[in-house]
C-alpha positions as CSV (number, residue, x, y, z in Angstrom):
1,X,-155.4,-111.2,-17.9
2,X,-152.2,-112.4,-19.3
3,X,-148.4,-110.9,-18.3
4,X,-147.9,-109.8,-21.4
5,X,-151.4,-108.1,-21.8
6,X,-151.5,-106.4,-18.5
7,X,-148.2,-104.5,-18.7
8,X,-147.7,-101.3,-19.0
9,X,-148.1,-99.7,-22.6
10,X,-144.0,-97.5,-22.8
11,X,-144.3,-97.0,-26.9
12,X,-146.9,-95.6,-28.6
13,X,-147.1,-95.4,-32.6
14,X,-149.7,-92.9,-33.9
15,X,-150.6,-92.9,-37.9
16,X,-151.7,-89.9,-39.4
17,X,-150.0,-86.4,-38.0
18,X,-153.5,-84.6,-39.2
19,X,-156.4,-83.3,-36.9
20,X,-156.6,-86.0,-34.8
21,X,-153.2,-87.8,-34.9
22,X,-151.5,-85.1,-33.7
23,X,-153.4,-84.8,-30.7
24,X,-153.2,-88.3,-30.0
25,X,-150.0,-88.0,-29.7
26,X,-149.6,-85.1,-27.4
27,X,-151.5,-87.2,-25.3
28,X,-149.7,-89.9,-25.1
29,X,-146.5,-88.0,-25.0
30,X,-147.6,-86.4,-22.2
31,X,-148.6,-89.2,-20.4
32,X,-145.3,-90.5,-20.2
33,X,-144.9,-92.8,-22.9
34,X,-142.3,-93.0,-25.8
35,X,-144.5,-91.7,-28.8
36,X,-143.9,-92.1,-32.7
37,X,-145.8,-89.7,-34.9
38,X,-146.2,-90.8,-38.5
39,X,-147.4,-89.9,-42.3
40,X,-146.8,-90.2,-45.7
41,X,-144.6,-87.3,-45.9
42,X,-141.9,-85.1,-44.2
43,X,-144.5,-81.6,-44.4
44,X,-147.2,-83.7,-42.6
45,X,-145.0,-84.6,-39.8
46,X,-143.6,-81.7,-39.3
47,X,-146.6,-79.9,-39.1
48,X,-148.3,-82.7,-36.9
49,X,-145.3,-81.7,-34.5
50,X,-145.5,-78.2,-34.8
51,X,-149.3,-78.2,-33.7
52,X,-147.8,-80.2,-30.4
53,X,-145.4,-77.9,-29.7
54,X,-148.2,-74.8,-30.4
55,X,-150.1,-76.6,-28.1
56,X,-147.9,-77.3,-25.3
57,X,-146.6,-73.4,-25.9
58,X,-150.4,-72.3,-25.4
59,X,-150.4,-74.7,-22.1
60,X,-147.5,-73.1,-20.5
61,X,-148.6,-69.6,-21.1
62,X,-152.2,-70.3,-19.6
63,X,-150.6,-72.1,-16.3
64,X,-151.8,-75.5,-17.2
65,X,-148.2,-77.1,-17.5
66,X,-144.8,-76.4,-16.5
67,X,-141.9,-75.7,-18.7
68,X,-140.2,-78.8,-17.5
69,X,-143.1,-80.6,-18.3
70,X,-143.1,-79.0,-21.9
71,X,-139.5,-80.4,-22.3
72,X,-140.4,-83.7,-21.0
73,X,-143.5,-84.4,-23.3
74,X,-141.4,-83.0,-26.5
75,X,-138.1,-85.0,-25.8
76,X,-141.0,-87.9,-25.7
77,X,-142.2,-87.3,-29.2
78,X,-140.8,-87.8,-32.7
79,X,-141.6,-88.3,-36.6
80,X,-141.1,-90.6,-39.1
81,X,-141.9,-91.1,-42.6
82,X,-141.5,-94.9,-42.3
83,X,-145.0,-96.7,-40.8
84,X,-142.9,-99.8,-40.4
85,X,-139.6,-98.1,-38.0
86,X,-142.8,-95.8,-36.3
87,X,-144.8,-99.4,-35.4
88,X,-141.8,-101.5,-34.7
89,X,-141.4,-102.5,-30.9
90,X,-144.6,-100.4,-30.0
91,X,-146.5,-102.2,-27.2
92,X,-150.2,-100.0,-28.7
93,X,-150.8,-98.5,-32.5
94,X,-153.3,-95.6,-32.9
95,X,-154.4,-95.1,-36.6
96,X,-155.7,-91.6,-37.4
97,X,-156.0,-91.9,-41.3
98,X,-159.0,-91.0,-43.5
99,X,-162.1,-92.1,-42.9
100,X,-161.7,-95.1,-45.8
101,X,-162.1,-98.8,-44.9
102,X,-159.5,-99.8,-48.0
103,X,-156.7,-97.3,-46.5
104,X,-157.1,-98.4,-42.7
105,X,-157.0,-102.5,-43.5
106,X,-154.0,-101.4,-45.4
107,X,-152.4,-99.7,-42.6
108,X,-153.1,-102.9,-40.1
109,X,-152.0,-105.0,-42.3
110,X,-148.5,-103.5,-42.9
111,X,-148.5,-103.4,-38.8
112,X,-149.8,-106.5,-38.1
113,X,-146.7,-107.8,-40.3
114,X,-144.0,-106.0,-37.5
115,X,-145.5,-105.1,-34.4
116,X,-145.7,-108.1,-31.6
117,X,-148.7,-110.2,-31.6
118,X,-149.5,-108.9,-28.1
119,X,-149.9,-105.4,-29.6
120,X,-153.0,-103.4,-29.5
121,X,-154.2,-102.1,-32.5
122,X,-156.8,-99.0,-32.2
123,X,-158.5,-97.2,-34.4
124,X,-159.4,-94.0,-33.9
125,X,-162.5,-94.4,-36.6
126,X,-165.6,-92.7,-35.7
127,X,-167.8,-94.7,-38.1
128,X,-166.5,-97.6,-39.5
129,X,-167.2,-101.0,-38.3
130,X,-164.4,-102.4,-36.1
131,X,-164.7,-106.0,-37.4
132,X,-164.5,-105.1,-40.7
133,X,-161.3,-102.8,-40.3
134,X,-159.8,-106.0,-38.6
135,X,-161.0,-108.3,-40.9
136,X,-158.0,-109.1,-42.7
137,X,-155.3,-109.5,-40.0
138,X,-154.3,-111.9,-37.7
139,X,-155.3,-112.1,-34.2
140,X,-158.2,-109.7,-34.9
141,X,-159.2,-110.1,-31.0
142,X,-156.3,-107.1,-30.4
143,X,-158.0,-104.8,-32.7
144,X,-160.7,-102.2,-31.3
145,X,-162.2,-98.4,-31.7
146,X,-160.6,-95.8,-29.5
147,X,-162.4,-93.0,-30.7
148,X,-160.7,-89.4,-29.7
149,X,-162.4,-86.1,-29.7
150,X,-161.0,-83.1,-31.1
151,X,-159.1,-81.1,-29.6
152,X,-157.7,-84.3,-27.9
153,X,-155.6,-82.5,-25.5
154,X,-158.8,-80.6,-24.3
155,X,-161.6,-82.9,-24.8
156,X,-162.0,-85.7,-21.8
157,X,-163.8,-88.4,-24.0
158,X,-162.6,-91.3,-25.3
159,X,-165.2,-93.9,-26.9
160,X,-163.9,-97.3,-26.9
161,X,-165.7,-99.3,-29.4
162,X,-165.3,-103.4,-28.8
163,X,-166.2,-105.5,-32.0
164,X,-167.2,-109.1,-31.2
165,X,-163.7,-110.7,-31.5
166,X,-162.0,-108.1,-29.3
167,X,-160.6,-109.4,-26.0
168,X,-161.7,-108.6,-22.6
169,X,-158.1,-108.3,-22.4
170,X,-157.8,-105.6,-24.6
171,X,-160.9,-103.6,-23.6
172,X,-159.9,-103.5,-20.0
173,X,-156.1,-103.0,-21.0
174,X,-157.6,-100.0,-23.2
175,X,-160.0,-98.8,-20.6
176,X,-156.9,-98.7,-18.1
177,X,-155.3,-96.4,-20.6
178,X,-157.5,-94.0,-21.4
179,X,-157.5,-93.0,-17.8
180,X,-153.9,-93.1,-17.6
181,X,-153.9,-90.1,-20.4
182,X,-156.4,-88.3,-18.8
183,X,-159.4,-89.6,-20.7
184,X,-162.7,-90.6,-19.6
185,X,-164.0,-93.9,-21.4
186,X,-167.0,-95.7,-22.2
187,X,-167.5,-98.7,-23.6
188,X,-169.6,-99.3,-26.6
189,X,-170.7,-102.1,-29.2
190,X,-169.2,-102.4,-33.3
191,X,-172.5,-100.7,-34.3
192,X,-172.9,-97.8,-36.9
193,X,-171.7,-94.8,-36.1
194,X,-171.3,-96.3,-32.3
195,X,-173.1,-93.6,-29.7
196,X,-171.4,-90.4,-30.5
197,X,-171.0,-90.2,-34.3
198,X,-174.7,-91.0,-34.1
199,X,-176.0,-88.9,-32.2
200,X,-174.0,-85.8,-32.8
201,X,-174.1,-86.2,-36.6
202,X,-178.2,-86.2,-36.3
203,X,-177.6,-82.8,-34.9
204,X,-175.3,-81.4,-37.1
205,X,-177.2,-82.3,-40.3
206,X,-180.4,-80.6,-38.3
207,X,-178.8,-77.5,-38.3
208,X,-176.9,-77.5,-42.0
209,X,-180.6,-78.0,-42.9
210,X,-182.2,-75.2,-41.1
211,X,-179.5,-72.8,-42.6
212,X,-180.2,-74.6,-46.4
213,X,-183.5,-73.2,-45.3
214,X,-182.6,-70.1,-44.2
215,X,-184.0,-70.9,-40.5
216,X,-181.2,-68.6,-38.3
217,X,-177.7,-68.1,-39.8
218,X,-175.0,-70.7,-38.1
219,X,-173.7,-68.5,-35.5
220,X,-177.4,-68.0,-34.0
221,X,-178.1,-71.7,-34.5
222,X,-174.8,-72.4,-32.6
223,X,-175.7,-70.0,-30.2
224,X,-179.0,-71.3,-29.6
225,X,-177.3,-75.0,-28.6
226,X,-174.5,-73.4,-26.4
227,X,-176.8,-70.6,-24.4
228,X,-179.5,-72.9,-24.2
229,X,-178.6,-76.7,-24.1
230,X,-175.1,-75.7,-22.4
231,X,-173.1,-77.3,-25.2
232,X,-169.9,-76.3,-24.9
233,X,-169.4,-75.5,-29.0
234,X,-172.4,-75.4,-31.4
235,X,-172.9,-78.0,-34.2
236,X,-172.0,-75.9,-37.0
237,X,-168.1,-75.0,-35.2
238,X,-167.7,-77.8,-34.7
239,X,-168.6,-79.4,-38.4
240,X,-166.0,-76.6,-39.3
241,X,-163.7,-78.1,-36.4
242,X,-164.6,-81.7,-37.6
243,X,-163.9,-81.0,-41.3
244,X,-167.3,-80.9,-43.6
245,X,-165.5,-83.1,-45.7
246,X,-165.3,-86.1,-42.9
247,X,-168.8,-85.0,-41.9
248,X,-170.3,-85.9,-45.4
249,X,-168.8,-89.0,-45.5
250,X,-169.9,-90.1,-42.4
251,X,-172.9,-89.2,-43.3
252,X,-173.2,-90.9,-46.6
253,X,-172.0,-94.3,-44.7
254,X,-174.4,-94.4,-42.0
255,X,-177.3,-93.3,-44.4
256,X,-176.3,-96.3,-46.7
257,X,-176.1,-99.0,-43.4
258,X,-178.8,-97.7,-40.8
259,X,-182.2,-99.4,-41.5
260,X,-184.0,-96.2,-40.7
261,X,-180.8,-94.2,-42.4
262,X,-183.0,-91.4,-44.1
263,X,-182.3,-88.6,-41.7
264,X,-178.3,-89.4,-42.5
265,X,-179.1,-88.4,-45.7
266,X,-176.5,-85.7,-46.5
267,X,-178.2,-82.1,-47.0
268,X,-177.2,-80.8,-50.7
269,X,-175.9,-77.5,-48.8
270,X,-173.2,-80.1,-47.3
271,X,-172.1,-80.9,-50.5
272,X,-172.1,-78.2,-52.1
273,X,-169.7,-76.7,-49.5
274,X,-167.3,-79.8,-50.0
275,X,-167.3,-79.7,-54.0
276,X,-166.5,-75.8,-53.5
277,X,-163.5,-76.9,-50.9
278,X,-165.3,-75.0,-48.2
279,X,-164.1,-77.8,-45.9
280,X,-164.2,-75.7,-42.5
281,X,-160.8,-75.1,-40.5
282,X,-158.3,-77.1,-42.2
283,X,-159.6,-75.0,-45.2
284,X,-159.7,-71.5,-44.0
285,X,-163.6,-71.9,-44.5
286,X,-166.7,-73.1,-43.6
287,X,-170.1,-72.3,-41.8
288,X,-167.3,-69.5,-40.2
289,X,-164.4,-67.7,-41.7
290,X,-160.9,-69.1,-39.4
């Protein structure tokens, strides 16, 4: 491994201040490093960093950080409107924006055009293919899926997806840190819908079908997979948690690129609740009222 590839990642630049980007930030903040949180515009940010500070207000109160570390993480963290001033000098970009190939080769091309060449680029995708997101950008061997689970500063997974032309370099300098945040990684192949997207989107379509079919209502098919597979949140929450709308589109993707893609087929309850705006939390409703 090379000098320049086995140091230490100090700045972090995370894309997107939504769901996920947020979280990835806290993370990384808390971790230590020097983190840039950035969108498209001022509201986003600011909320992206109000959710941090929520979060690490929630953390104090239930004795799971100090004050001081509070302080530290927030002094650690701050927003920009400009991609190019967020990326510039960062030793590891996280992108966190929509589920759309077009907008993410965008985004690595504008970073591939500042950051250093010895930059890791991750993306945070849960679907899309690796090597095509890198397709168009330099040195696509720095590129590679680091797929976070929401809430990130809760949940211990972190999926590292490695596309052909990703380095050993970068896997192991990823794998390093994803346990420096306080993740637990595993290492997976540039296939649809890697191992997790797969296998919990079977499940989640199963059950938006069973209530299309008036089966149990969500909370007792949720309760069902909690009380008696010990999952800690049923499938329908956490299409709520999720966002129906990034559900469906996974959805449609994999049904259109799996050989045997039929049961990705998207149930018409699913998108009946998106064209109504029924889009889960972010919306105020879903399979649950939040």
């Amino acid at each position: 491994m090379s000098d320049a590839i086995a140091d230490n990642i100090s700045i972090v630049a995370v894309i997107g201040a939504g769901t996920m980007g947020h979280g990835i930030a806290q993370v990384c903040a808390m971790a230590g490093c020097t983190t840039r949180l950035t969108d498209v515009g001022q509201p986003q940010v600011d909320a992206g960093l109000s959710m941090v500070a929520s979060n690490l207000e929630k953390g104090v109160a239930r004795g799971k950080l100090t004050e001081a570390d509070q302080q530290a993480t927030l002094a650690r963290l701050t927003g920009t409107t400009s991609l190019e001033d967020a990326v510039r000098g960062a030793d590891l970009v996280i992108e966190a924006a929509p589920e759309r190939l077009e907008i993410k080769r965008d985004i690595f091309t504008r970073v591939a055009a500042v950051v250093s060449e010895h930059a890791v680029l991750g993306t945070n995708t849960s679907s899309l293919s690796i090597a095509d997101i890198a397709a168009p950008i330099q040195n696509p061997s720095r590129v590679i899926g680091l797929h976070f689970f929401n809430p990130v500063h809760i949940m211990k997974l972190l999926e590292i997806v490695v596309a052909e032309q990703t380095s050993d370099d970068v896997t192991a300098r990823m794998r390093a840190f994803a346990e420096r945040i306080g993740k637990q990684p595993i290492v997976v192949k540039d296939a649809p819908g890697f191992a997790t997207s797969r296998l919990g989107l079977v499940i989640g379509l199963e059950a938006i079908r069973m209530v299309e079919q008036g089966v149990a209502s969500a909370q007792d098919i949720d309760k069902a997979m909690t009380l008696g597979y010990g999952f800690p949140m049923g499938p329908l929450k956490l299409t709520d948690l999720v966002g129906l709308d990034v559900r469906l589109s996974i959805a449609e993707y994999l049904a259109g690129k799996l050989e045997q893609g039929a049961h990705f087929e998207p149930p018409q309850l699913l998108r009946d609740m998106v064209a109504a705006g029924k889009l889960g939390k972010k919306s105020g409703s879903g399979f649950y009222e939040w």
